[in-house]
C-alpha positions as CSV (number, residue, x, y, z in Angstrom):
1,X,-48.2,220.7,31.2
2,X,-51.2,223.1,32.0
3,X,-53.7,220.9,30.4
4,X,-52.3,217.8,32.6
5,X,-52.3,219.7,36.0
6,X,-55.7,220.8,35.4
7,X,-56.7,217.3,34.2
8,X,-54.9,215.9,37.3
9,X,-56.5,218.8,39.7
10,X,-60.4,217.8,38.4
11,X,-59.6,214.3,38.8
12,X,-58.3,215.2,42.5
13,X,-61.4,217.3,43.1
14,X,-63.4,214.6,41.9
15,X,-62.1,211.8,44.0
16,X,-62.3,214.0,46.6
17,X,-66.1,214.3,46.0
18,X,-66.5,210.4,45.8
19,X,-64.8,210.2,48.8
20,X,-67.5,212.7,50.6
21,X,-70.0,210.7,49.1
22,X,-68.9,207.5,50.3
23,X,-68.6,209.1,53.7
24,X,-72.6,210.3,53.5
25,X,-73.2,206.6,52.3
26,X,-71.5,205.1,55.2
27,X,-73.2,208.0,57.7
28,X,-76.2,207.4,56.3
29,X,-76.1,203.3,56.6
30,X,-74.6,203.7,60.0
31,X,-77.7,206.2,61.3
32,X,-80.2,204.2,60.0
33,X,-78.7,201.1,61.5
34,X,-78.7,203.1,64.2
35,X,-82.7,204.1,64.1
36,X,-83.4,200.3,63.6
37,X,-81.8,199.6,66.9
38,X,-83.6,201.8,68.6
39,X,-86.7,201.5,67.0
40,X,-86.1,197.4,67.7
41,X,-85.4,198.9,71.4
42,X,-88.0,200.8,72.1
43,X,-90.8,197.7,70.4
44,X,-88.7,195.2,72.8
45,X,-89.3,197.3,75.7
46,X,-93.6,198.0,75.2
47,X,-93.8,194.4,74.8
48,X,-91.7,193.9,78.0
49,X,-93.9,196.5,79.3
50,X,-97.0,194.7,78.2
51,X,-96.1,191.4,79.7
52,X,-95.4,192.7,82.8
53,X,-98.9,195.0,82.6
54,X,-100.8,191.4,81.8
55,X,-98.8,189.6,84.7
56,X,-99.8,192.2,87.0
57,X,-103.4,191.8,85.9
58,X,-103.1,188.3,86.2
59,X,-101.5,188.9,89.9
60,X,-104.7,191.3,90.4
61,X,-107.2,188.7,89.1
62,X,-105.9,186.3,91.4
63,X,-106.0,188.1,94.2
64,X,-109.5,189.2,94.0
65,X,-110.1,185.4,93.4
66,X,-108.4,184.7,97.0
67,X,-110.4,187.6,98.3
68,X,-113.5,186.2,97.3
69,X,-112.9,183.0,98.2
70,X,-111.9,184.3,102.2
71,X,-115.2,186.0,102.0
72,X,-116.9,183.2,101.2
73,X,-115.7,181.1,103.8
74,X,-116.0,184.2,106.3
75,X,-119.4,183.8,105.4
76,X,-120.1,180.3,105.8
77,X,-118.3,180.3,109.4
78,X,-120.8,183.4,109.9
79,X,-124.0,181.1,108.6
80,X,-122.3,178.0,111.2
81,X,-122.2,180.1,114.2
82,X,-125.3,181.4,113.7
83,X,-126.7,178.0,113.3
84,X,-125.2,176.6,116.2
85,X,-126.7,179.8,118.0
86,X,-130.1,178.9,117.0
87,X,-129.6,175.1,118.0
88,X,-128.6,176.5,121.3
89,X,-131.5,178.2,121.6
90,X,-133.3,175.5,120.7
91,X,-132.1,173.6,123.1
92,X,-132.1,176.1,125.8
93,X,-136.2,176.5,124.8
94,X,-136.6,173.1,125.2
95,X,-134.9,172.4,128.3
96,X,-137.1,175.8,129.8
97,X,-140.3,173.9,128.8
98,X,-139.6,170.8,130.3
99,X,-138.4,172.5,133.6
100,X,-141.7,174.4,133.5
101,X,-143.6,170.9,132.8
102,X,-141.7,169.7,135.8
103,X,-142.5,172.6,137.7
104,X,-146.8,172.0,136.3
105,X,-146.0,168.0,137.1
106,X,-145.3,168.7,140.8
């Protein structure tokens, strides 16, 4: 009766022990499930965080584009006035010579 109540005690102890093991096992498969998600997470988010750092370059780049663009027309309407300055002084010099060759005419 001794030698089955020990017998029956070990085995007790030792299911006991698989079952602790089996709880690691599972502890173990859920953390590093759980490290895989996060580790999935965090890759998801640089790359989200990547995207959006390359749209906003691309946002930048265009902008600059439009920039330089506005500056180039700022400086043709700059290079039109100033011709139409010179034309009108042109014409203003010509009109002043032929008033003074009316004025050596008379």
């Amino acid at each position: 009766m001794n030698t089955l109540s020990v017998f029956s005690e070990k085995e007790h102890r030792y299911l006991q022990y698989q079952a602790r093991q089996e709880y690691l096992r599972q502890q173990r498969t859920m953390q590093s499930e759980l490290d895989e998600a996060k580790k999935a997470k965090t890759v998801a988010l640089q790359e989200k965080e990547a995207a959006q750092q390359r749209e906003q370059a691309a946002l930048q780049s265009e902008q600059a584009a439009l920039q330089s663009e506005q500056a180039a027309q700022q400086r043709e309407e700059i290079a039109l006035q100033e011709k139409e300055t010179a034309l009108q002084e042109k014409q203003a010099a010509l009109a002043e010579i032929e008033r003074l060759k009316a004025l050596l005419g008379q």
